[in-house]
C-alpha positions as CSV (number, residue, x, y, z in Angstrom):
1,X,0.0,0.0,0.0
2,X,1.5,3.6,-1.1
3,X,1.7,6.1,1.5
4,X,-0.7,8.6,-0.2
5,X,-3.1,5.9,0.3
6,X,-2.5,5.7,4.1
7,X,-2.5,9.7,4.1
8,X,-6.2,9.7,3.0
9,X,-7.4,6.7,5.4
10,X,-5.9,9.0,8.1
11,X,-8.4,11.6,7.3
12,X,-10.9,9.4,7.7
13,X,-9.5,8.7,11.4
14,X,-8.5,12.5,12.2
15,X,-9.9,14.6,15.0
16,X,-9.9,18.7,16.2
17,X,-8.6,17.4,19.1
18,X,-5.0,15.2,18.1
19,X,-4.5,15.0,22.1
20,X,-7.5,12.9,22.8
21,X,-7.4,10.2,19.8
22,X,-11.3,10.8,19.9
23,X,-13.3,7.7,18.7
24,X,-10.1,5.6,18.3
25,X,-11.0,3.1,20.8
26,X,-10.3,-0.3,18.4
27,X,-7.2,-1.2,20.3
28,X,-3.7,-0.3,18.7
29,X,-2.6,2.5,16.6
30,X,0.1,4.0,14.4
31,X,0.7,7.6,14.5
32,X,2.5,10.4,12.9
33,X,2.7,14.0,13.3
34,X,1.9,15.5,10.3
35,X,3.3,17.6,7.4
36,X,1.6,15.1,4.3
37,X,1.4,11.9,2.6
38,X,5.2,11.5,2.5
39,X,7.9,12.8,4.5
40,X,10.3,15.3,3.0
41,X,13.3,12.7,2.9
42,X,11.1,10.6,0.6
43,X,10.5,7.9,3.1
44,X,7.2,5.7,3.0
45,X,5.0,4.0,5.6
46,X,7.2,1.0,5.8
47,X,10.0,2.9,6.3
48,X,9.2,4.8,9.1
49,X,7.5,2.0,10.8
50,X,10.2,-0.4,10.4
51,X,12.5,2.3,11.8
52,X,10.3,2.4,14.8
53,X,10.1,-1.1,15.6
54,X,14.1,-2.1,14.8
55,X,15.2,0.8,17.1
56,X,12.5,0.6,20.1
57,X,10.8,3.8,20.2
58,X,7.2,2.3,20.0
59,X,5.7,4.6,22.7
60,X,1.7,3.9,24.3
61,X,-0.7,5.2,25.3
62,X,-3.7,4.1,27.8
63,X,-7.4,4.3,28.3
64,X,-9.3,3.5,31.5
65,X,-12.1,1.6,32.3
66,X,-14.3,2.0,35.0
67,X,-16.6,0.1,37.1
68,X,-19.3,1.5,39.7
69,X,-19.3,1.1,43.3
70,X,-21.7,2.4,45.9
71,X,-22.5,5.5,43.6
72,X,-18.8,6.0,42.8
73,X,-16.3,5.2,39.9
74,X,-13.3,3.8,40.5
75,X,-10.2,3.0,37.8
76,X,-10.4,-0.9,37.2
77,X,-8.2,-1.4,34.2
78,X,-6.1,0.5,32.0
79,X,-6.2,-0.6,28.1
80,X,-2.6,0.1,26.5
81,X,-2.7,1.3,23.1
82,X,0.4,1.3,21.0
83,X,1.7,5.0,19.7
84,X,4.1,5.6,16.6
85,X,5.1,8.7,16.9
86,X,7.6,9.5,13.2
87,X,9.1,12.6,12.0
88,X,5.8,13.2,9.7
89,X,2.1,13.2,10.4
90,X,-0.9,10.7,10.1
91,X,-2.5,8.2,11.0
92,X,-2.1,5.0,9.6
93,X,-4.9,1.8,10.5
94,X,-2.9,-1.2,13.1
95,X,-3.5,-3.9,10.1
96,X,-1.2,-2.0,8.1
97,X,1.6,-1.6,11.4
98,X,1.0,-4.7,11.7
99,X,1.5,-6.3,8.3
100,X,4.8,-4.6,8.0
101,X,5.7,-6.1,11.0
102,X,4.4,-9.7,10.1
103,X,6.3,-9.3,6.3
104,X,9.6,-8.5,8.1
105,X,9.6,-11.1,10.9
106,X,9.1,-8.7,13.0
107,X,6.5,-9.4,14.9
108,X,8.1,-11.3,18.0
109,X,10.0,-7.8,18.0
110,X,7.2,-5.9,18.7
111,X,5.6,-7.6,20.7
112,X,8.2,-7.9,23.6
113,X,8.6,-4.2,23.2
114,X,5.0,-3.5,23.9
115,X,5.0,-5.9,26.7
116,X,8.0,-4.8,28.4
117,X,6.7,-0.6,27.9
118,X,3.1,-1.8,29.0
119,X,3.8,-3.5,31.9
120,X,6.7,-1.1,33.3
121,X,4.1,1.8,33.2
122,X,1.9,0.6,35.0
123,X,4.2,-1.2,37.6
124,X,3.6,1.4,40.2
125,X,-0.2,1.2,39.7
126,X,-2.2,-0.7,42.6
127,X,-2.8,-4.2,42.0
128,X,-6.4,-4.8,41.7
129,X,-6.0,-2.1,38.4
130,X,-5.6,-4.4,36.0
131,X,-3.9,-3.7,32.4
132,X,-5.9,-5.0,28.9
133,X,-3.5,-5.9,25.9
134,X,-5.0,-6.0,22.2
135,X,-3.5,-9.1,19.7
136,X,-4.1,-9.4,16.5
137,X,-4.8,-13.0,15.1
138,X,-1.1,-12.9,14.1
139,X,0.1,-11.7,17.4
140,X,-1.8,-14.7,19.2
141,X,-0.9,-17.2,17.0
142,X,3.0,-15.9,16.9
143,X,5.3,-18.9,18.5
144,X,7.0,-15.8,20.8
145,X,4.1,-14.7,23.0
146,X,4.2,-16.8,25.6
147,X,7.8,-17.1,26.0
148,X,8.0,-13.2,25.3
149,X,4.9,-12.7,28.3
150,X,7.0,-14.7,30.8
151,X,10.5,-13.1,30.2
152,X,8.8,-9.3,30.2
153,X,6.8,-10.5,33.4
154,X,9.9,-11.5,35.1
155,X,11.5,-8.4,33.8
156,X,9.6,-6.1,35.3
157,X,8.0,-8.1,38.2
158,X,4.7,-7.3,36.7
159,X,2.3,-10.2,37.9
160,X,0.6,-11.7,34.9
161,X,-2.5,-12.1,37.1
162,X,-3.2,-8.3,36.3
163,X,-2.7,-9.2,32.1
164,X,-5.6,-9.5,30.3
165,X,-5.8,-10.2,26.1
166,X,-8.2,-8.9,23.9
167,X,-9.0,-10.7,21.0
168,X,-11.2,-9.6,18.1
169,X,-14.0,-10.9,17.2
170,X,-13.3,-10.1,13.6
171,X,-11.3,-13.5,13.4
172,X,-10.7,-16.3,10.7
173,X,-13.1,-19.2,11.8
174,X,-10.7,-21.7,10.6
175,X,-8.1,-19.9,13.0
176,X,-10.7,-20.8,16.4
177,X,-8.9,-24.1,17.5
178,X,-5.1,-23.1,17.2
179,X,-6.7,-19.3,19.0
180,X,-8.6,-22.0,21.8
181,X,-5.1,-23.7,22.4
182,X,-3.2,-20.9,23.0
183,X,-5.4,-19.0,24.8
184,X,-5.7,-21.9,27.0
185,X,-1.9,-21.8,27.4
186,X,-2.2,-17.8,28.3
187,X,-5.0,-18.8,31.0
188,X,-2.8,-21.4,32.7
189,X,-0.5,-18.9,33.3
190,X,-2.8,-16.7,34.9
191,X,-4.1,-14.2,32.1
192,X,-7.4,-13.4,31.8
193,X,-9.0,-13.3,28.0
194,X,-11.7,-10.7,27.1
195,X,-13.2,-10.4,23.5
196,X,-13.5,-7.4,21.8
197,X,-16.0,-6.0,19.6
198,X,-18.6,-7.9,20.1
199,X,-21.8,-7.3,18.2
200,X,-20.2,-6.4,15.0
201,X,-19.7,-10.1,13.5
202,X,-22.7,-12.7,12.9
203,X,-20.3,-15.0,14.4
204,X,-19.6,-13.6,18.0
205,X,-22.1,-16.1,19.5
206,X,-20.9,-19.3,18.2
207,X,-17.3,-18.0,19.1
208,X,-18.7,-17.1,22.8
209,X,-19.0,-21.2,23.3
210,X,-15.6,-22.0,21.7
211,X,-12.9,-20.4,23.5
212,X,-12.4,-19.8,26.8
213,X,-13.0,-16.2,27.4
214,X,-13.5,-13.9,30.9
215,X,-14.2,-10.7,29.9
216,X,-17.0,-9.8,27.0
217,X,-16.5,-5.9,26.0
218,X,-19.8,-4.7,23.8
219,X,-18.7,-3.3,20.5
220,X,-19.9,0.7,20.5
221,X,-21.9,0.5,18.0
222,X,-24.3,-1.5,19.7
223,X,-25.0,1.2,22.3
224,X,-24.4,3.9,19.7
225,X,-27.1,1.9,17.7
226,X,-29.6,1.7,21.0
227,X,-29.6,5.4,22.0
228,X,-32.7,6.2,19.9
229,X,-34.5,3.5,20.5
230,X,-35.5,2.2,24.2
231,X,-36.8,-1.9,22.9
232,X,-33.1,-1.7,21.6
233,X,-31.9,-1.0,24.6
234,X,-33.4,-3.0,26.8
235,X,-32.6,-6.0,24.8
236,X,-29.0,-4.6,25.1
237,X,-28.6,-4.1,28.6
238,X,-30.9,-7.5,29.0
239,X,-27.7,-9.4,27.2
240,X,-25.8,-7.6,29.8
241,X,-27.2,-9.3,32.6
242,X,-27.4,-12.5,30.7
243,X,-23.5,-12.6,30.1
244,X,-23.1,-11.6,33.5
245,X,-23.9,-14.9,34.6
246,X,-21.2,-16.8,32.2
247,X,-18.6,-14.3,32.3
248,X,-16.1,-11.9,34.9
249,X,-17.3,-8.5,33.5
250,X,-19.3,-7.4,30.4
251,X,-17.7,-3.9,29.3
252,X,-19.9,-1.3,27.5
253,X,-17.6,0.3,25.2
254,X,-18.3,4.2,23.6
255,X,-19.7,5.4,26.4
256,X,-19.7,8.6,25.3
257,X,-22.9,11.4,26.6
258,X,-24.3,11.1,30.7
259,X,-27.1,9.8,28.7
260,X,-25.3,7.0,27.7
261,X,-23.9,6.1,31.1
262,X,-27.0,6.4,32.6
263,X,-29.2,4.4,30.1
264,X,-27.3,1.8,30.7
265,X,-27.0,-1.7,33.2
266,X,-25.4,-0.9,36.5
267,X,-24.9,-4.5,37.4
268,X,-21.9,-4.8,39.8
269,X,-20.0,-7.0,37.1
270,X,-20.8,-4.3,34.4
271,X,-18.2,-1.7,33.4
272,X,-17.8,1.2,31.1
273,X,-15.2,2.7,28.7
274,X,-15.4,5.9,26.9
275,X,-14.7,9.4,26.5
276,X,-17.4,10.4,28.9
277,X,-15.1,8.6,31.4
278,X,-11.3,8.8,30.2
279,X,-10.0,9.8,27.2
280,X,-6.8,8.5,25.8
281,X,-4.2,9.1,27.7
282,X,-0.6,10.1,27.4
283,X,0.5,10.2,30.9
284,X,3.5,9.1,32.2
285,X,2.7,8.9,36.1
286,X,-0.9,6.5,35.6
287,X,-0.8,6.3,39.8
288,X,-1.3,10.7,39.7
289,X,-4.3,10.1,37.2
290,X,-5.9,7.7,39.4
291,X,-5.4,8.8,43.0
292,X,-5.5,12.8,42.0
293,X,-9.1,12.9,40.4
294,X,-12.5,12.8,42.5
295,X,-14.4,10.3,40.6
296,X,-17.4,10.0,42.3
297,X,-21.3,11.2,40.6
């Protein structure tokens, strides 16, 4: 893919407001500040990208979720996003970050670099705040990632008890039983497993039944699609409570107006992401954020 083309996907992805990422929240992304398509040296995506990965400067980002307890909110998990930042500007999708990566053998790379930066911010946090981690299919599947979760656990004496991996549900059904096995593998060591946009794939319930999942995080556009319309919505937060007898925690995701927050199921094992709550973040002290804002109603 040429870079022009990446330019003009980025458009589609741009905000007013470059600090806050707004309506990014699909797990990792690739970033760039900007002066065009192409940088003034002449170097493409893959360039720059490659660059970024073979020299370590993949920085993140982080978004939190919350959950609601006796009418307060409190911080329960983090979500790490990956951040590129290059000497030009845009935003490029993470399937394209990715690719490179994958075409370049690259990929084991990466991944210990997010692990390591992921779990040594968040070191300091207390330890019922737990931190999410998104995979791609590649990423799951890659023959590093459990060797690479136990060497950047012992690394930075982050307990893999606080890990949890998001999957997609936008995955390759013939990809489920190698996914079940490894996620399997991931659970034994003490991960927890959510899945990720759920709602947006005629599949998600057949997949809820064949892997081993904890965590169940509603797709946005399921609430985004209920505001208007209250039988919706109560079918909606109805699932909620259904899935809250199978799984850990069902997570509303794009919750984005105090309308949306409070239309929506306040079971105890419910919780909420979204720019009405947290937007992206780029700090570097995650303890301040959480222990220096009054969140209660």
């Amino acid at each position: 893919m040429k870079s022009s083309s990446l330019y003009q996907e980025a458009q589609d992805w741009r905000t007013e407001d470059q600090t806050n990422i707004h309506h990014l929240n699909v797990g990792s992304f690739v970033e760039f500040p900007e002066v065009g398509p192409q940088e003034a040296s002449g170097r493409t995506d893959e360039d720059i990208v490659l660059s970024i990965i073979k020299s370590g400067r993949v920085s993140l980002s982080f978004q939190p979720i919350f959950k609601l307890t006796n009418g307060r909110l409190d911080v329960s998990k983090f979500e790490s996003f990956t951040v590129w930042a290059g000497e030009s500007g845009r935003f490029v999708r993470p399937e394209a970050a990715q690719a490179i990566a994958d075409r370049h053998g690259l990929t084991g790379q990466l991944l210990e670099d997010v692990l390591v930066k992921t779990f040594q911010r968040c070191a300091d946090l207390p330890n019922h705040i737990r931190v999410t981690i998104n995979l791609t299919q590649d990423q799951l599947l890659h023959h590093t990632l459990v060797s690479q979760l136990v060497k950047s656990s012992n690394l930075t004496g982050f307990d893999i008890g606080r890990v949890i991996f998001e999957v997609s549900e936008k995955m390759t059904v013939s990809a489920i039983p190698k996914m079940r096995a490894r996620l399997k593998e991931l659970k034994m060591l003490g991960a927890s497993i959510a899945l990720d946009d759920f709602g947006i794939c005629a599949a998600g319930m057949s997949i809820l039944g064949d892997l081993p999942l904890d965590i169940i995080k509603f797709d946005k556009s399921l609430l985004h699609g209920a505001r208007n319309n209250k039988e919706q919505l109560r079918l909606l937060n109805g699932l909620a409570t259904l899935f809250n007898q199978r799984f850990e925690t069902v997570v509303f995701e794009g919750v984005e107006t105090k309308k949306d927050f409070s239309s929506i199921n306040k079971n105890p094992s419910v919780q909420y992401q979204g720019f009405y709550f947290g937007k992206i973040l780029r700090l570097q002290n995650l303890r301040d954020y959480v222990f220096r804002r009054d969140w209660s109603l």
